[in-house]
C-alpha positions in Angstrom: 0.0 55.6 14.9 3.1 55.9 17.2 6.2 55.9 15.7 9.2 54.3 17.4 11.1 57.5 17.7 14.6 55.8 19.2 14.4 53.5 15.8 16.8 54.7 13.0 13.9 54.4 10.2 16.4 54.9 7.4 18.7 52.6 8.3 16.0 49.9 9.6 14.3 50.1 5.5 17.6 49.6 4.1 18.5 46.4 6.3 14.7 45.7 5.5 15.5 46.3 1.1 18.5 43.6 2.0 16.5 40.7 3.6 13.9 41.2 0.6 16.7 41.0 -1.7 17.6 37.7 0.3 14.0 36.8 -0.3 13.7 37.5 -4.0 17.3 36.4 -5.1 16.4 33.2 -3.5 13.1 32.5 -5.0 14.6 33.6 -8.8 18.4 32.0 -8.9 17.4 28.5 -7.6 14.1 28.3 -10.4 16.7 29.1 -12.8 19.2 27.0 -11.5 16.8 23.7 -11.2 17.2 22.3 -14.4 21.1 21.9 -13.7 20.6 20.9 -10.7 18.3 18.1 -11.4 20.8 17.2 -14.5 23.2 17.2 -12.2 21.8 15.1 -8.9 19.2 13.6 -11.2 15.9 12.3 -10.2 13.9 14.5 -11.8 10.6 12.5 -10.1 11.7 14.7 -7.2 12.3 18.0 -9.0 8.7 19.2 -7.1 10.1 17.8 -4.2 12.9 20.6 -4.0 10.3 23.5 -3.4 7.3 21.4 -1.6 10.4 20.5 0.9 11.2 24.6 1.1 7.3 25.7 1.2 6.2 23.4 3.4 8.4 24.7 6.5 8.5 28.0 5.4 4.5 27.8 5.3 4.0 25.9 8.3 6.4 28.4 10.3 5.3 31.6 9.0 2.3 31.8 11.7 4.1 30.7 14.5 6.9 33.2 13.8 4.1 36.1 13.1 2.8 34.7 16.8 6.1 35.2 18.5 7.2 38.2 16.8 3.9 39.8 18.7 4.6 38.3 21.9 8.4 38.8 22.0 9.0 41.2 19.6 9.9 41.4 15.6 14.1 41.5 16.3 15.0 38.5 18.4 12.5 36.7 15.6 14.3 37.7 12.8 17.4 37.1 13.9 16.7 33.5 14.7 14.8 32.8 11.5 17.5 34.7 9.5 20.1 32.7 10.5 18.9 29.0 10.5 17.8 30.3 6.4 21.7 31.3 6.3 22.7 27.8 7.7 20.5 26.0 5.3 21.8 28.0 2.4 25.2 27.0 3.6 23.8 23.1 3.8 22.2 23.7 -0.1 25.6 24.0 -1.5 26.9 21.1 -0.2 24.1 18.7 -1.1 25.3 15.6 -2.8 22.3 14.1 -4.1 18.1 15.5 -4.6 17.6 13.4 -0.8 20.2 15.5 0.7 19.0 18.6 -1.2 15.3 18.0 0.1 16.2 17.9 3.7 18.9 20.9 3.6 15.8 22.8 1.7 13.8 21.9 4.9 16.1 23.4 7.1 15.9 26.6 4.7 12.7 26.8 4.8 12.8 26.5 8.5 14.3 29.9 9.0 12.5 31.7 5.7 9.1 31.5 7.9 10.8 34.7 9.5 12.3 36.7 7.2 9.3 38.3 4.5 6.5 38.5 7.1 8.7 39.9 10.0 9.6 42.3 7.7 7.1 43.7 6.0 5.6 43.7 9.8 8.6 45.7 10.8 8.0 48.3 7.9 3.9 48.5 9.0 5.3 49.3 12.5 7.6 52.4 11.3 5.5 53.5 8.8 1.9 55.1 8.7 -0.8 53.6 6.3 0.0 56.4 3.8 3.7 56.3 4.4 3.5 52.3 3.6 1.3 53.3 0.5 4.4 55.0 -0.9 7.0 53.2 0.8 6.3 50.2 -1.1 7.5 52.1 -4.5 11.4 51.4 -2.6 10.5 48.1 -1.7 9.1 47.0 -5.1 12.3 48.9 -6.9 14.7 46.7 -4.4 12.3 43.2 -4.9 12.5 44.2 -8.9 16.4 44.6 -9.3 17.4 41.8 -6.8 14.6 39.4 -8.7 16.2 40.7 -12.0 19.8 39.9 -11.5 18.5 36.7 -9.8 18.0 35.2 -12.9 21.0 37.1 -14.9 23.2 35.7 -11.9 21.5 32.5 -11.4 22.0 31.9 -15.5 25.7 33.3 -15.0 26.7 31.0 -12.1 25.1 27.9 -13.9 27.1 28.5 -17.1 30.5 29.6 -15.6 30.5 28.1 -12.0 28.3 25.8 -10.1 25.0 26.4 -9.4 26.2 25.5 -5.5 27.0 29.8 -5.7 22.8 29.7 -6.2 22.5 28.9 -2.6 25.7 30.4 -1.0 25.6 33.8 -2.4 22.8 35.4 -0.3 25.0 34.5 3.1 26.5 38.5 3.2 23.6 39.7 2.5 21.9 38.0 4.9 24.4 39.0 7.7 24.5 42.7 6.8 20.5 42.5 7.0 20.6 41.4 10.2 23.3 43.3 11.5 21.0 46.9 10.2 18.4 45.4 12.0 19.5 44.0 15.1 21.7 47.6 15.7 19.2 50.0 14.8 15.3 48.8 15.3 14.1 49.4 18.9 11.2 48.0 19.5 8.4 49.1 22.6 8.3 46.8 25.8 5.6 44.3 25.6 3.7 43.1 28.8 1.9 40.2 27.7 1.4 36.9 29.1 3.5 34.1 26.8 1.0 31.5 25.4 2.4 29.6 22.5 -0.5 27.9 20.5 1.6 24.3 20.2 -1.0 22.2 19.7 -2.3 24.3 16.7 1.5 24.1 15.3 1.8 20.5 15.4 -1.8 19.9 13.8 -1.0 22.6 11.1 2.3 20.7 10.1 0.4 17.0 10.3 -2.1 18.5 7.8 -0.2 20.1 5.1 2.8 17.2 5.3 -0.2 14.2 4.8 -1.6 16.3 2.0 1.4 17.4 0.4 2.6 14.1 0.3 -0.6 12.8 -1.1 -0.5 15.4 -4.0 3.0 14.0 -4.7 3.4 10.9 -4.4 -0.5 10.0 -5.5 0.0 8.1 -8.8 3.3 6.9 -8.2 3.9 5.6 -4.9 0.4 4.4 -4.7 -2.7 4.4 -6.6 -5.1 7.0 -6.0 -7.8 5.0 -5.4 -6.0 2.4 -3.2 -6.3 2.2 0.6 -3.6 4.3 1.1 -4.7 7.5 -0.7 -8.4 7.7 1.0 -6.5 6.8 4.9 -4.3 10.0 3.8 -7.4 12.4 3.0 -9.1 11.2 6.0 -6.7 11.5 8.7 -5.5 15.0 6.9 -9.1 16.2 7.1 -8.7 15.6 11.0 -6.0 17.2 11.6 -7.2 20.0 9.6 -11.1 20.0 11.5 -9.0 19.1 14.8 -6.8 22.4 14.1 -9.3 24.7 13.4 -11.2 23.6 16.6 -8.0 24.4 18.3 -7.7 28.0 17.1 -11.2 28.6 18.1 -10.3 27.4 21.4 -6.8 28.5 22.0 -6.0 31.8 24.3 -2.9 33.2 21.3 -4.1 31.0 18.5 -1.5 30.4 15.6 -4.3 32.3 13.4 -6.6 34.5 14.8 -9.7 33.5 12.4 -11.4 36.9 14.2 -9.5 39.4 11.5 -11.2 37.5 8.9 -14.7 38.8 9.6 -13.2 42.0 7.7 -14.4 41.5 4.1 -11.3 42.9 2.5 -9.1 40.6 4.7 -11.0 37.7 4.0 -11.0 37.8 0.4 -7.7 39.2 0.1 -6.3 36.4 1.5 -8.5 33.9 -0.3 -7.0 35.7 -3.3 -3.7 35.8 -2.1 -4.0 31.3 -2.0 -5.2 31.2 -5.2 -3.3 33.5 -7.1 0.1 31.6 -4.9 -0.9 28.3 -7.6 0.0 30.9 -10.4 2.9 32.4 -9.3 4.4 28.9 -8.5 3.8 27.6 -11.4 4.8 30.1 -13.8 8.0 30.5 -11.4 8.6 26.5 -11.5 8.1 24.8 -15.0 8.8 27.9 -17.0 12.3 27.7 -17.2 11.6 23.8 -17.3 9.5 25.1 -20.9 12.3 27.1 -22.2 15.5 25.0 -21.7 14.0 21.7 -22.3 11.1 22.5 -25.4 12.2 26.0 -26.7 16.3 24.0 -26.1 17.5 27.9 -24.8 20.0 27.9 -22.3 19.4 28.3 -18.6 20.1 32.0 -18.8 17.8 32.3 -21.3 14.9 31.2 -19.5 16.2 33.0 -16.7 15.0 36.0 -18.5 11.9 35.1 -19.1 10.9 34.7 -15.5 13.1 38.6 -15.2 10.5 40.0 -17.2 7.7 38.4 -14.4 9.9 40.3 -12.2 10.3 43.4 -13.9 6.5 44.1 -13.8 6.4 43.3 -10.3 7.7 46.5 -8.8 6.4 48.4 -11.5 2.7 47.1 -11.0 3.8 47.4 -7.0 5.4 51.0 -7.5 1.7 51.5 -9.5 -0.1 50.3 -6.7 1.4 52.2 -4.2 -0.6 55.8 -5.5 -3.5 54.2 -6.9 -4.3 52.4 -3.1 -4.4 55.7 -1.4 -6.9 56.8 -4.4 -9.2 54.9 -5.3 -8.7 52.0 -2.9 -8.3 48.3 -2.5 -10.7 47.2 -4.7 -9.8 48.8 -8.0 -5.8 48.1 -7.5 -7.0 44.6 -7.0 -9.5 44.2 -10.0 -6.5 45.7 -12.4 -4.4 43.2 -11.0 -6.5 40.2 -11.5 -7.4 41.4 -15.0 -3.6 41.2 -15.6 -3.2 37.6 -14.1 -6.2 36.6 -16.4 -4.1 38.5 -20.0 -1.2 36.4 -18.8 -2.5 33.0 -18.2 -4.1 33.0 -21.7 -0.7 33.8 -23.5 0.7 30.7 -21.6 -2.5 28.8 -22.5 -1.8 29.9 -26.2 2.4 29.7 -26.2 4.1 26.9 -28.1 7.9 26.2 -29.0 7.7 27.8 -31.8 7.0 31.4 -30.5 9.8 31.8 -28.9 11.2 33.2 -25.6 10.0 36.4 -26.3 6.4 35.4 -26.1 7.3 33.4 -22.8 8.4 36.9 -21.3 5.7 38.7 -22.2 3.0 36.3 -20.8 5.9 36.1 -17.7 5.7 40.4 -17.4 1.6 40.4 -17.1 1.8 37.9 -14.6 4.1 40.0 -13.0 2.0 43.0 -13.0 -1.2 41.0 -11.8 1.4 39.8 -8.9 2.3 43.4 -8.1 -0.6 45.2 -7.7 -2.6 42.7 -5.6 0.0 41.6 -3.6 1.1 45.4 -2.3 -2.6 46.1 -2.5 -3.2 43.9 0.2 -0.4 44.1 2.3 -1.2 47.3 2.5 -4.8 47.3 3.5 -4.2 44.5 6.1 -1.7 46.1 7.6 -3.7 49.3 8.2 -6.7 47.4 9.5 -5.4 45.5 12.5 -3.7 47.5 15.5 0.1 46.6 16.3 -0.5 43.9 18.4 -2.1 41.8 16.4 -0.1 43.3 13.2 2.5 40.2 13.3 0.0 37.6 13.1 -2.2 39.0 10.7 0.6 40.0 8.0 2.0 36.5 8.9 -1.8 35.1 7.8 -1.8 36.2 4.6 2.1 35.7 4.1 1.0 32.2 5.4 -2.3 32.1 2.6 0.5 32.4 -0.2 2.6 30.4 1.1 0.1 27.7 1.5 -1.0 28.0 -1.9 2.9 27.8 -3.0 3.0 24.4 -1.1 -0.1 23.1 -2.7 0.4 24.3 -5.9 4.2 22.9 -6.2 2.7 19.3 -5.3 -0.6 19.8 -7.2 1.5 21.1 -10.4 4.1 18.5 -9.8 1.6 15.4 -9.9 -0.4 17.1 -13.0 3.0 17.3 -14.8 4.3 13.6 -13.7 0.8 12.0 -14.5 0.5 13.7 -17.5 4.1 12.4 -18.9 3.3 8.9 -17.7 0.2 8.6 -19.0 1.6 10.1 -22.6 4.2 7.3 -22.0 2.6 4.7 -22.0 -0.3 5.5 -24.7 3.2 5.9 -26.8 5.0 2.5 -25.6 7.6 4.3 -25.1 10.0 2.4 -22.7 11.4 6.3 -20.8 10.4 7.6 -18.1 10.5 10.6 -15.9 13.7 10.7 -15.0 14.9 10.6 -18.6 13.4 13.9 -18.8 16.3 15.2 -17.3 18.3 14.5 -20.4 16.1 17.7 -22.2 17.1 20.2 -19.6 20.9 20.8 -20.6 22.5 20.7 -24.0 24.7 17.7 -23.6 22.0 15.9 -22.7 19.6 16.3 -25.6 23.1 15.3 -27.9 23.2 12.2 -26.1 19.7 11.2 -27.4 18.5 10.3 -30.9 16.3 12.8 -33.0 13.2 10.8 -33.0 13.3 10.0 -29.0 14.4 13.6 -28.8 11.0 14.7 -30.8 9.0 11.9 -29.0 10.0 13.3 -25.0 9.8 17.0 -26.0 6.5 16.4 -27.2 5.3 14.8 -23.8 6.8 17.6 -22.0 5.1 20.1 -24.1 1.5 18.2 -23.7 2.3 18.3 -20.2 3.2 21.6 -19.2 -0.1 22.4 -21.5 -2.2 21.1 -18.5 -0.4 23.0 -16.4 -0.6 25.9 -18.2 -4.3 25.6 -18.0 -4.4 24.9 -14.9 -3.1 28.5 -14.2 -6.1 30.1 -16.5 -8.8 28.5 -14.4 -6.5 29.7 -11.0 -6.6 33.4 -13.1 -10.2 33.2 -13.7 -11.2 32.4 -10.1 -8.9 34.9 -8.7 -10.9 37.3 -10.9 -14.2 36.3 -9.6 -13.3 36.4 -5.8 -12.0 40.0 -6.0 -15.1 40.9 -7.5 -16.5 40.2 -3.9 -14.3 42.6 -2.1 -16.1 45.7 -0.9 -15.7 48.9 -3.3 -14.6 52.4 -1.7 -11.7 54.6 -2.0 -10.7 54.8 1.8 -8.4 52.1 2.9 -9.2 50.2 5.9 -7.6 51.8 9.4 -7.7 51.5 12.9 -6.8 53.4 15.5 -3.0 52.4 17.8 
């Protein structure tokens, strides 16, 4: 591999370490935040809303970025998307209401397409495949102590501030991210031709908005079975046949479906979807668990998700030696054994256990997160040449991301089903927006003991379905890594 020699590497990681603390402190603080928010702005029928709204441009934009960062370079494409995030952050803050919240989350999400695939490109660009086997030991350290004061700071703002500081405290770090980057990162002239797949973009966003709305809104805003619901499948099955028609078809398609003959590509990013639904939903309804079941306070539960991020970097850190030893496939089957050990302590938890127990179910997912995630970044990275490096770490950024987006709106409808159906076999006269009154202290002293009992209970029967949800996600993850090719080399090309 040629190395950019005129690029100051040390400085370039560091700026790199401060957009993935962006990233993590971003994902942990506003999880742990939600509950007060939702108190706060209330309708908690839209509390899935607030990260489908995030995921779903983040998602959509991830392979366009990944596209343009190839054809133009990764700087100019990280400065852009770095800054509309650091506009929407502002925006976050100053929401007034969930509907304002929702769109200023779009924006977000608009500009976080850019920042984790561009880079953890840039870093596959400076680095050789065994540098980025150790390199990711600093990384993980850097996502593991930003996502473990997220919650501590997240938890601190909430109780001493206002959770606006969730969304407003990342903007100097941002800055100082892109100013390392933009000063000291020199990139190699590219001669290409500028195609810009549009057609494939638009298609990509009709497809995932019809579907993520369906997941949502199915249930509430019409039945499933009506008119509605089967006009939304069909026309989002178009537009997902049309789209990947178009990619076939396209001269610089949005995702070049060519890397996924490779066998570890393919499957790593299958895995990478399914084990998304996981993550998200351990990361979402959690803290939901802990402050509204277990009645701990929000910083509380933002522990429980710390431990989650405390084996992250470890298992990452972990992954990192073992890739270069014994390969893809053995760093991936520990991982998915982990992801299995902690979806059945979630299956198994109840209010009575604890926090304790949530943060040790919380810590294994972690691990399983770590090592297959950096196991294969890793390997992707090493098996595509530079030019196409942008688009194929932006495919499997965009294969989590996807599964982040489904799973918020798949969890979400699970969650508000389940609670209406329990309503209604109780004739109880609440409903879901009432459930805000469990996520904050004052709230649950406002309600009588027996109603108290009577919407904890629902909760808990709830988030059981979820929880189980998440074992059959584990399990499946588990069988598709068994498919992934054994061998200690990783995968390489040559520049």
């Amino acid at each position: 591999m040629t190395v950019i020699k005129k690029t100051n590497r040390p400085l370039v990681l560091i700026a790199a370490m401060l957009a993935m603390f962006v990233s993590a402190v971003e994902a942990t603080i506003v999880t742990t935040a939600m509950p007060v928010i939702a108190s706060d702005l209330g309708g908690f029928s839209r509390y899935s809303w607030v990260f489908s709204a995030y995921l779903l441009m983040s998602t959509v934009t991830v392979l366009i970025y990944g596209k343009l960062a190839d054809l133009f370079g990764r700087k100019p494409i990280f400065l852009f998307g770095m800054s509309v995030f650091l506009i929407g952050s502002i925006l976050c803050g100053l929401a007034l209401s969930i509907e304002q919240l929702i769109i200023y989350r779009l924006i977000q999400g608009l500009g976080a397409g850019a920042v984790m695939p561009i880079v953890t490109t840039i870093i596959g660009d400076i680095y050789t495949t065994e540098e980025r086997a150790k390199i990711q030991g600093y990384l993980s350290s850097v996502w593991g102590i930003s996502a473990v004061l997220g919650p501590a700071i997240g938890g601190g703002i909430v109780l001493y501030l206002s959770w606006k500081y969730v969304f407003w405290i990342n903007i100097p770090l941002g800055i100082l991210s892109m100013i390392g980057i933009g000063f000291f990162l020199r990139e190699p002239a590219i001669e290409k031709e500028v195609t810009i797949d549009y057609k494939g973009a638009v298609l990509l966003t009709a497809f995932l908005s019809i579907i993520l709305y369906w997941l949502t809104e199915g249930g509430q805003s019409f039945a499933r079975n009506s008119f509605i619901s089967v006009l939304l499948l069909i026309v989002g099955v178009i537009a997902l046949l049309l789209f990947v028609r178009n990619e076939k078809r396209a001269i610089n398609p949005m995702m070049p479906f060519s890397i996924w003959k490779n066998p570890v590509i393919l499957y790593a990013n299958l895995v990478s979807f399914i084990t998304s639904f996981i993550l998200m939903a351990v990361s979402t309804y959690l803290p939901t668990f802990v402050t509204g079941i277990m009645e701990q306070p929000a910083i509380i539960a933002g522990f429980t998700l710390t431990a989650m991020s405390i084996g992250w970097p470890i298992a990452s850190s972990i992954a990192g030696h073992l890739l270069v030893r014994y390969g893809t496939f053995t760093v991936a089957f520990l991982g998915g054994l982990s992801l299995v050990i902690g979806a059945i302590l979630f299956v198994l938890m109840t209010p009575s256990v604890g926090p304790i127990w949530a943060a040790i179910a919380s810590f294994f997912v972690g691990m399983g997160m770590g090592l297959t995630t950096t196991g294969f970044v890793v390997t992707i990275q090493g098996a595509v040449p530079r030019r196409q490096r942008g688009s194929s770490t932006a495919a499997n950024v965009f294969m989590r991301n996807f599964g982040n987006t489904v799973a918020a709106a798949f969890f979400g409808a699970i969650l508000n089903f389940s609670l209406l159906k329990y309503f209604k076999e109780n004739g109880s006269q609440f409903g879901l927006n009432d459930m805000n009154l469990l996520l904050t202290e004052e709230g649950r002293n406002t309600i009588a003991k027996e109603d108290l009992a009577m919407l904890q209970e629902g909760l808990n029967h709830s988030l059981q379905w979820v929880y189980i949800g998440v074992a059959l996600f584990a399990v499946i993850s588990l069988l598709l890594i068994l498919r992934i090719p054994r061998g200690k080399a990783l995968a390489k090309i040559n520049e």
